[in-house]
C-alpha positions as a printed Julia matrix, in Angstrom:
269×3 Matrix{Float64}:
   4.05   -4.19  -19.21
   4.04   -2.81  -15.85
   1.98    0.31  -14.58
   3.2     3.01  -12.06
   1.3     4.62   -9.5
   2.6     7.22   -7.52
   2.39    7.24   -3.31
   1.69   10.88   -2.88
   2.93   10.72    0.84
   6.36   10.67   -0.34
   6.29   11.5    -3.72
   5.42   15.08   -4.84
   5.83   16.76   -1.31
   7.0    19.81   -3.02
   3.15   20.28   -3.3
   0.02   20.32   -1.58
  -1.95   17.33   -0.79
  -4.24   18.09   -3.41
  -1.35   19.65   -6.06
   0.3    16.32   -6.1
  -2.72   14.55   -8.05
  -1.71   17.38  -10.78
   1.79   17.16  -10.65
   1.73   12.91  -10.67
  -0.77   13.16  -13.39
   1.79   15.71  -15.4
   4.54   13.6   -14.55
   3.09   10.16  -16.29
   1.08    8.15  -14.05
  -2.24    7.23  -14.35
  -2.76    6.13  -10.87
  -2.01    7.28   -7.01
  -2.23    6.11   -3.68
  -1.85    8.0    -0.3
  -1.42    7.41    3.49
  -3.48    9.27    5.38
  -5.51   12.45    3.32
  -7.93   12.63    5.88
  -7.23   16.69    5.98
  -8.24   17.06    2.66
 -12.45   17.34    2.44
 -13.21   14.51    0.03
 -14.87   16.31   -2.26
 -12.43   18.27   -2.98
 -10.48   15.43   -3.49
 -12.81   13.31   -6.03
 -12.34   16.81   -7.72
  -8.77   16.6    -8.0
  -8.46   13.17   -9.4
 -11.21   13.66  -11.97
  -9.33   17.14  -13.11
  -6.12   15.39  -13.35
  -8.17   11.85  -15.39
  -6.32    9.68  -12.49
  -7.14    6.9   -10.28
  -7.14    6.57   -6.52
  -5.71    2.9    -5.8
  -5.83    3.4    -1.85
  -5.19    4.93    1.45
  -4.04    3.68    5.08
  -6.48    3.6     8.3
  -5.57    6.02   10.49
  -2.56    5.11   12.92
  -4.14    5.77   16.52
  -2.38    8.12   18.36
   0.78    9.37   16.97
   2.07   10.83   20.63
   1.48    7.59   22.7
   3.6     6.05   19.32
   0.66    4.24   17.95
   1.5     2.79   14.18
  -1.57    1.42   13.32
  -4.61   -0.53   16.04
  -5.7    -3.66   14.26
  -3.84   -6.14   15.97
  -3.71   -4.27   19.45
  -6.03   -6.15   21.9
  -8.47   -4.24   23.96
  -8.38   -0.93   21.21
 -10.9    -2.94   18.94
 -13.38   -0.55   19.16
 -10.86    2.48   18.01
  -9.52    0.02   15.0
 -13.27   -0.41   13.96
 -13.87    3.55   13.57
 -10.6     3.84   11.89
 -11.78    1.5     9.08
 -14.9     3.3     9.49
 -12.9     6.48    8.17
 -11.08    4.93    5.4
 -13.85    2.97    4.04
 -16.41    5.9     4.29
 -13.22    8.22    2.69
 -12.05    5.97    0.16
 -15.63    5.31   -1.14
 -16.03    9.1    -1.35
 -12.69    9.81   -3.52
 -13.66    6.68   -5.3
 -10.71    4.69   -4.09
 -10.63    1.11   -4.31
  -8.5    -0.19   -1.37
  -7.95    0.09    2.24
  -4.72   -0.68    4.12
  -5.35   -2.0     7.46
  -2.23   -0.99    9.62
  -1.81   -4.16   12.44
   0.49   -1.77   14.98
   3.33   -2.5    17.19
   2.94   -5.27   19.97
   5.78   -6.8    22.43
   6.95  -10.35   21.69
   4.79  -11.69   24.71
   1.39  -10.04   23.14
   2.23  -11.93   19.7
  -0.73  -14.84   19.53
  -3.24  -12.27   21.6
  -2.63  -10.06   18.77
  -2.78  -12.41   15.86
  -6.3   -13.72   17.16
  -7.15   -9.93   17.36
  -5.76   -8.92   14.13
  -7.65  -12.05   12.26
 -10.7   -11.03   14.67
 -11.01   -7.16   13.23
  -9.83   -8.02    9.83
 -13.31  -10.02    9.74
 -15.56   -7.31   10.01
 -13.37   -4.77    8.43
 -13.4    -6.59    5.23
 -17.44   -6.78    5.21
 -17.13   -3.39    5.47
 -15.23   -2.77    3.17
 -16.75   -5.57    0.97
 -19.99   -3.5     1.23
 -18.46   -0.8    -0.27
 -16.92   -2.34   -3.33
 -12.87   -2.02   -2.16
 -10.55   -4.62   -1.15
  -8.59   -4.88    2.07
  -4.63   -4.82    2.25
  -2.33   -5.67    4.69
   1.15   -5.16    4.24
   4.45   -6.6     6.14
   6.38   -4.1     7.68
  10.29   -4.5     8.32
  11.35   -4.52   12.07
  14.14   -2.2    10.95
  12.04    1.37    9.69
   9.21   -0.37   12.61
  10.53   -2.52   15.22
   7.49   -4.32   16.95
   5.74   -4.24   13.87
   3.02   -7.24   14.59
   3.18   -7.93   10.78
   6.66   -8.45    8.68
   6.62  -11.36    6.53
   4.76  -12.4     3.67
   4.3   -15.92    5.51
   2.62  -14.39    7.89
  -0.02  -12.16    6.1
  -1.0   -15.63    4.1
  -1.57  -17.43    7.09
  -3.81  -14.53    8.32
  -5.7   -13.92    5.34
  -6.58  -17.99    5.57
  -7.34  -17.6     9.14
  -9.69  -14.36    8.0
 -11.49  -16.05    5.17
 -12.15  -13.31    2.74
 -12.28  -12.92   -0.7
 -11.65   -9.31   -0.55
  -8.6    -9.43    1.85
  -5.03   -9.37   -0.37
  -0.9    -9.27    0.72
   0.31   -5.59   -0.01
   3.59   -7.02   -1.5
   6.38   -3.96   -0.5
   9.44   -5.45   -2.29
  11.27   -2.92    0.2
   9.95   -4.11    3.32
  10.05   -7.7     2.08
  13.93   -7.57    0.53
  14.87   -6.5     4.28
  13.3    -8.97    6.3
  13.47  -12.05    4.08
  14.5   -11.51    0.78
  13.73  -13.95   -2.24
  11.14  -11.51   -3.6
  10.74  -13.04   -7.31
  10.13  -16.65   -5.53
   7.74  -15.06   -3.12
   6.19  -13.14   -5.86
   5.49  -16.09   -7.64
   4.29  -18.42   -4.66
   1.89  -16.07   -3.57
   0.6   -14.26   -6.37
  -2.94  -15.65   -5.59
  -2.77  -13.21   -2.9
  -1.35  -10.18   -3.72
  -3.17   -7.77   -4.2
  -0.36   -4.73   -4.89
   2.99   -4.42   -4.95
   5.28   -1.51   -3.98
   9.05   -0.39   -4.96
  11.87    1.48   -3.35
  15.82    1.42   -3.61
  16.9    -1.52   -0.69
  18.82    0.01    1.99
  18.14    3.79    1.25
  14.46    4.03    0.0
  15.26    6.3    -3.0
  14.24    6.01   -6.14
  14.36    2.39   -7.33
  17.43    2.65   -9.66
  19.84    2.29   -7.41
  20.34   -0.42   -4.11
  20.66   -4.04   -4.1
  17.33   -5.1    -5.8
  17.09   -5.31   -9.35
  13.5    -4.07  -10.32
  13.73   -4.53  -13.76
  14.0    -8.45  -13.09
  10.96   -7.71  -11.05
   9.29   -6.32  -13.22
   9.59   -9.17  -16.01
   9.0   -11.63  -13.56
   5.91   -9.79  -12.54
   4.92  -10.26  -16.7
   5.98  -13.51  -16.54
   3.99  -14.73  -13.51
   0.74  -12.68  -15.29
   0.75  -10.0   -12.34
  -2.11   -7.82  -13.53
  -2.08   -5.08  -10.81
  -0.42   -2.06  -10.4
   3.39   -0.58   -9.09
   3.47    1.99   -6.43
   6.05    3.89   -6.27
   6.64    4.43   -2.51
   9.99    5.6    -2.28
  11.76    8.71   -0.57
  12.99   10.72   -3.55
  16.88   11.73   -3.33
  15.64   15.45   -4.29
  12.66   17.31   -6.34
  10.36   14.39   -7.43
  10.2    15.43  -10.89
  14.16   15.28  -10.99
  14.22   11.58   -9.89
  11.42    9.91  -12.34
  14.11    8.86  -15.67
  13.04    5.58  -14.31
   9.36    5.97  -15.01
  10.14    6.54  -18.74
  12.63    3.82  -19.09
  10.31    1.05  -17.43
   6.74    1.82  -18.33
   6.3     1.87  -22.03
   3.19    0.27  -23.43
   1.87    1.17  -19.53
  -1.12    3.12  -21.43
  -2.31    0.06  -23.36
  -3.56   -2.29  -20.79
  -4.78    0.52  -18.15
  -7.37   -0.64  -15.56
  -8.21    1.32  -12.52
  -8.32   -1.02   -9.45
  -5.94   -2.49   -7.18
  -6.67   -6.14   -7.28
């Protein structure tokens, strides 16, 4: 049966960084994941998760410079060194809250800086996953529609396989976002299937709005018994824009994850 874990950048916002461990944990899920937490002192938030009996999955690298419109520095050529310290952070962070992923963001590049940036992307990703493989976590990268992101350097699933062969690392898996993936290329249960091997999570929202995913154009309870079916092991995130107060939004969570406490493990993999 699937399992649920709750992105606490856009779920919960009524709260605090660290009051939305509580409230997911309240609301049923065993699990979260986050963007960016880098406010919150980790200690404080190892605290909050072991309060609230709930799992960290995993957290983003920091984006670069939000003014200049930086989304992310690991396949922009010439910022190596900043990407580098940005894993740095999320490694050091996530090993502190006792996290057990890192999402390596790949940025925005022009169409002419495409194969400069893939050999930089595969490049960083090397050492990033040591790093990380040091530590115990696993390293995600996730396609990213040209829609929400235009420029994105990575947006199909085609793509992130062919990078994570390139990269060579046991620890480096496809975030699968079924949102992301239904815009740019659709086919998600074949995809799901073909590259299983690979994935390391997957993520849900409504396709086009990004609400909660019982509404929009993909069905996700066919994904989720085609997840069973193909033996996915890992868990759900629930990264999705709520349409008002989180808690108001979640008959979904009820209706689609029972037996979700019987085969609990905490690690994205």
């Amino acid at each position: 049966m699937p399992r649920f874990s709750a992105n606490l950048g856009f779920l919960f916002t009524e709260y605090s960084e660290i009051e939305r461990v509580a409230a997911a944990a309240a609301a049923g899920f065993k699990a979260v994941e986050m963007h960016w937490p880098y406010q919150v002192p980790a200690a404080e938030m190892r605290s909050a998760l072991s309060r609230s009996q709930v799992t960290m999955l995993g957290l983003n690298t920091p984006v670069g410079n939000v003014a200049a419109g930086d989304f992310g520095l690991g396949a922009l050529s010439g910022r190596e060194s900043e990407f580098q310290q940005s894993v740095d952070q999320a490694v050091s962070y996530g090993h502190a809250i006792g996290a057990t992923a890192v999402h390596c963001m790949s940025g925005l590049v022009s169409p002419d800086a495409v194969s400069v940036a893939e050999q930089t992307f595969v490049a960083n990703l090397k050492l990033a996953a040591d790093k990380a493989d040091q530590a115990g976590m696993t390293l995600l990268i996730e396609p990213i529609n040209h829609r929400d992101k235009p420029g994105y350097f990575l947006h199909t699933i085609e793509q992130a396989a062919s990078i994570i062969g390139q990269v060579g690392r046991r620890n480096l898996r496809i975030m699968f976002d079924c949102y992301h993936t239904q815009i740019m290329q659709g086919d998600l249960t074949r995809r799901l299937k073909d590259y299983l091997e690979l994935i390391g999570h997957v993520q849900i929202a409504a396709v086009p709005s990004r609400a909660e995913p019982d509404e929009g154009e993909i069905d996700y309870h066919e994904i989720c018994r085609s997840l069973d079916s193909i033996g996915y092991g890992g868990w759900i995130g629930a990264e999705y824009k709520p349409r008002g107060r989180t808690e108001d939004g979640l008959g979904w969570l009820s209706t689609w994850s029972q037996g979700q406490s019987s085969n609990d493990r905490g690690a994205v993999a």
